[in-house]
Structure formats: structure tokens, C-alpha cells
N, C-alpha and C positions, 0 to 999 in steps of 0.2 A: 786891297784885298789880301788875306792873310795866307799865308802858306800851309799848306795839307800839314808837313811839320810842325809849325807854328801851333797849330789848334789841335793836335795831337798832346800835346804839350798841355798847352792848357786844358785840356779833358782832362789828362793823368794828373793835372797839379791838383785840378778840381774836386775829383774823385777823390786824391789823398785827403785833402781836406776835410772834405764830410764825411768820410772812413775816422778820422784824428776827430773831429768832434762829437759826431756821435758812440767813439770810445769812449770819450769823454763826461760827455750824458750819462754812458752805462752805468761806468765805475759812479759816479753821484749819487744816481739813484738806487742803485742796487749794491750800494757797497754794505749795507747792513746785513747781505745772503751772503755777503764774501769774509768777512771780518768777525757774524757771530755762528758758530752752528750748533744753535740750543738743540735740545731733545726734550719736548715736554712731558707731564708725566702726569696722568689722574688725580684730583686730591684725596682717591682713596688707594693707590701704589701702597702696597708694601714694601719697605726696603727691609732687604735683608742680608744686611752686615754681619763678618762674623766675632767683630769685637762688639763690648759693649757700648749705647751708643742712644740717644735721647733726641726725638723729632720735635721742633717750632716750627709751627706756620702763622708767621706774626700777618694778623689783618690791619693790614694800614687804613684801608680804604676798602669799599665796596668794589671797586676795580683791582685796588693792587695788594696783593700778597707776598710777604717773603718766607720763601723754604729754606730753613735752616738745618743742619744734623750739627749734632755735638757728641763728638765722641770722648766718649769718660773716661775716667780714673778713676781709684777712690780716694776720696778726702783724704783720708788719712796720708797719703803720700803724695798728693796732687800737687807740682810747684810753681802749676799756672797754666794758664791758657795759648795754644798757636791761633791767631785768628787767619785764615785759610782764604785767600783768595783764584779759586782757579783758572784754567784755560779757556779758548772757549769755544770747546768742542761738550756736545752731550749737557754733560749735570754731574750733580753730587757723585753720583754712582762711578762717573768713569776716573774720581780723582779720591775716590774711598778707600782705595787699598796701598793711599802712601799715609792714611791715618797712624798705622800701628811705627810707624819708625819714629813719630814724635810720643805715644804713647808709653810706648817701653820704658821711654823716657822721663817718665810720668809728666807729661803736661796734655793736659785734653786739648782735643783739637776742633775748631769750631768751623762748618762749612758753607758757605752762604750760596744759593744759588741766586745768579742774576736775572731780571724781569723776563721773563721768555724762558728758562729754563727747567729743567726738572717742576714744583710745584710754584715757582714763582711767579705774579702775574703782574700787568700794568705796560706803562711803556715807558721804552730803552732809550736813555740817553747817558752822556758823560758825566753830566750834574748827578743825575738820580744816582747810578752807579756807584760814586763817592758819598751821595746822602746815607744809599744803601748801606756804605761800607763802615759810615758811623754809628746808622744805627746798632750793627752789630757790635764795635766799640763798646756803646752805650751800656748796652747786656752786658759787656763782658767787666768794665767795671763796677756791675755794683756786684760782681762778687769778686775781684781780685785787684789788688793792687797794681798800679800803671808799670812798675818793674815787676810784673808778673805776667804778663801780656807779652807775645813776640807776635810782630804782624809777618807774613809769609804771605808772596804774589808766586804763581808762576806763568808766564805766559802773558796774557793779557792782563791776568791778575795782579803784575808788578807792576804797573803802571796806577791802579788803584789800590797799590797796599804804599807805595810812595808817597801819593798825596795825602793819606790818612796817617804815615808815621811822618810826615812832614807838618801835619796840623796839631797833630794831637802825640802826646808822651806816650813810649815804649817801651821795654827792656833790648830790642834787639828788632831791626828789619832785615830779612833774607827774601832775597831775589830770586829766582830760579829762569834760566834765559831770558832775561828783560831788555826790552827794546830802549832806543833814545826818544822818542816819539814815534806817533802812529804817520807822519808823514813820510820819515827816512826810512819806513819799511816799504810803504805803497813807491818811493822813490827807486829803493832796489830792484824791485819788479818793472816796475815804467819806468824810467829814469825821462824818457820824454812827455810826460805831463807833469802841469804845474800841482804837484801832491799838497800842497796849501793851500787852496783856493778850492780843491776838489773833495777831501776830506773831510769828513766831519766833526771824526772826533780826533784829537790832537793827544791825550794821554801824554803830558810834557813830562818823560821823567827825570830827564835832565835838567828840569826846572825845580824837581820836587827835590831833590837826593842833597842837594845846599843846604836845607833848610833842615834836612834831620838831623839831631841830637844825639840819637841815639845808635850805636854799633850798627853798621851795614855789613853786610854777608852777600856778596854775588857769586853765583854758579853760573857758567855757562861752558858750553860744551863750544871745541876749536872747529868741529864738522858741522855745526846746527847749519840746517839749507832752510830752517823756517825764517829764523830770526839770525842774519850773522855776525858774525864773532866780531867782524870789525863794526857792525852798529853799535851792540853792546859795549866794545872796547873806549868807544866813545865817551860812556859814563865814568873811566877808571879815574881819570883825573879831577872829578867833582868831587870822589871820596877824601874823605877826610882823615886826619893820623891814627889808626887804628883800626879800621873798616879793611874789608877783603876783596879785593876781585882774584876768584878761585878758577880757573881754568882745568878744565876736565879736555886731556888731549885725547884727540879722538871719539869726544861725544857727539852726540847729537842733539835734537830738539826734545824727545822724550824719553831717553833712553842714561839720563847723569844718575839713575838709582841706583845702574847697573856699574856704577864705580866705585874702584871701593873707597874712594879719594872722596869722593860728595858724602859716603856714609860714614867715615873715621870723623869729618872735620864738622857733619850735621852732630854728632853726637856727642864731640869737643861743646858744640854752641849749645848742645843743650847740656849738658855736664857742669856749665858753669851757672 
């Protein structure tokens, strides 16, 4: 016969248990509420930007749609295209008003929104996400030259601006707080679940950044509490002889525009 302590015991190991796995469950199933937070938007929205600035809404399919903005130049001084991939909070809109600092610059900046987003429609995966992120490639070469092209992630975006300046030729990839993978972040948070096995999307960008060619640029801020400084620090050693990891002391997760150390060395990178 078991002792009152005994079975006390085993109720609270028990209780843990299925408390630990149906966390478990949660984060599985609902990790797409946790990880995107689109903001949809009407196909008849207005945007209204105050640079100049040219709307695509490529129809893929009867389901799925992509919202694009391309923010211009003119020809005549044009030296190429940023291809922009953002966070993933909102849409277009909440990442519109870092258009003008590559602008100035003269290179148009092109802004893709992901499936669920702003006007974009269809469903979300890791695959699609980097098909997406070709397709926009695609557009962009058939009017510029592959060293006229700079791919630019921030956020979640660096994770699919790697794998696409990992496949395909660029003049330049720039990071803005980029993770090591989508596991080592869900691990920072939990460190007690297995974040490989419960994860869906994995964003390896420590897998991708080997394979690029071309000039890498990282930013990240020493304060980020989104994504930290020692996950991204992770990547410095996969760079290669000439590439940057730029540290902004004292930054944070959204706030490295407010330096003037990210805007002398974006404007170095576009300068050349």
C-alpha cells in the first residue's frame, strides 16, 4: 500500500507531465500565431507612401497572390535594385519608411509581402516563402544586372534573404538582426523543449551564409531581447574574408536606424 507521500508525489510528477506536454502541443500547433503577425489588407487598400513608389499584385494562382511595392528612382540615376525582405509583424506599410535611406541612394527598393500579409494570399510555408522570394529575384532580373541587385532580410527576412543570396548571384547580402536558425530562438525562450522536433520551420541560416559569394553585412544591436546578440554572434564565424558582422552597442531589436553607426556604414555599402 503506497504512502500518502508516495502518491502525492506521483500526482505532482503526473500533473507536470501533462502541463510539459500539452505545452508542448501548444507551441506545435499554434506556433504559426506566435512566429507570424500578418496584418491583412483589402485588394482595393490604398497605400499611401510619401516617396514615389509602383504597386504589383502578381496572381499566381486563383488562391494565391503576391503584394509587391517597388519603390523608384529615376532611370537616369537608378544603380540598382534592394530586394527587401521584412519582419514579421504587419506588412508593407510598417517597413515602408526605411525605403528612403536606400533611395537617396539611388537604388529602388523592392518589398514583398509574405502569404497572409498585407495583399498577399495563399498558404504559408518555408518552401513557399523562398519560392516567393525567387520569384521576386526573377522580376528583378530581367531589368538589372545580378551585381545590381542587393538582397536585404531583417528579422525573419534574413533567414530568407540567405537562402536566396545562397542560391542565386548578388552584388551584396545585408542582414539586419538575423537569427542562427528558428530553433535556437524557440530554444532561448524554452530551453526545456525539444525546439527540433517541435518546430516547423527551421530558417537554417547558418547553413545558408557558407554558400554565399557574395559580400555579407550584419547588423545587430548588443541589447536586442528579440533575437540575441549571442545567437546571431553564432553566425560571425561562417563569414568569410571581407564580410561584416557590425555591432551597434546598445541597440535593440528595432531601433539600429537610430544609429548613426548602421546609417554611415548602410550608406558606405551603398556608395560602393
Amino acid at each position: 500500500m503506497q504512502k500518502p507521500a508516495a502518491r502525492r508525489i506521483r500526482k505532482w510528477i503526473t500533473a507536470i507531465l501533462i502541463i510539459y506536454v500539452a505545452g508542448g502541443l501548444l507551441i506545435y500547433f499554434f506556433q504559426d500565431k506566435v512566429l507570424f503577425r500578418p496584418e491583412e489588407l483589402p485588394p482595393d487598400h490604398a497605400y499611401n507612401f510619401t516617396i514615389p513608389f509602383k504597386e504589383i499584385n502578381l496572381d499566381v494562382s486563383a488562391e494565391k497572390k503576391i503584394g509587391i511595392v517597388q519603390f523608384t528612382v529615376p532611370d537616369s540615376v537608378c544603380k540598382g535594385v534592394v530586394l527587401y525582405f521584412h519582419g514579421n509583424r504587419r506588412n508593407i506599410e510598417r517597413y515602408a519608411r526605411f525605403a528612403p535611406y536606400f533611395t537617396k541612394n539611388n537604388y529602388e527598393v523592392w518589398m514583398i509581402d509574405y502569404p497572409g500579409y498585407g495583399k498577399s494570399t495563399g498558404d504559408r510555408t518555408e518552401a513557399i516563402l523562398y519560392q516567393d522570394a525567387y520569384t521576386l529575384y526573377q522580376m528583378a532580373r530581367d531589368r538589372f544586372a545580378k551585381d545590381s541587385i542587393i538582397v536585404y532580410g531583417k528579422s525573419l527576412g534574413t533567414g530568407i534573404a540567405s537562402q536566396l543570396a545562397a542560391t542565386r548571384d548578388c552584388k551584396r547580402l545585408i542582414l539586419e538582426t538575423p537569427y542562427y536558425d528558428f530553433p535556437s530562438i524557440l530554444r532561448q525562450y524554452l530551453p526545456f523543449y525539444p525546439a527540433s522536433w517541435l518546430i516547423k520551420y527551421r530558417f537554417p541560416t547558418h547553413e545558408y551564409l557558407p554558400k554565399v559569394t557574395a559580400p555579407i553585412t550584419i547588423f545587430h544591436g548588443s541589447e536586442d531581447g528579440v533575437i540575441r546578440y549571442s545567437n546571431a554572434k553564432k553566425l560571425k564565424p561562417l563569414l568569410k574574408k571581407g564580410d561584416e558582422f557590425v555591432t551597434i552597442r546598445g541597440g535593440s531589436h528595432n531601433d539600429l536606424y537610430e544609429s548613426p553607426l548602421t546609417l554611415q556604414k548602410l550608406d558606405s555599402l551603398l556608395s560602393r
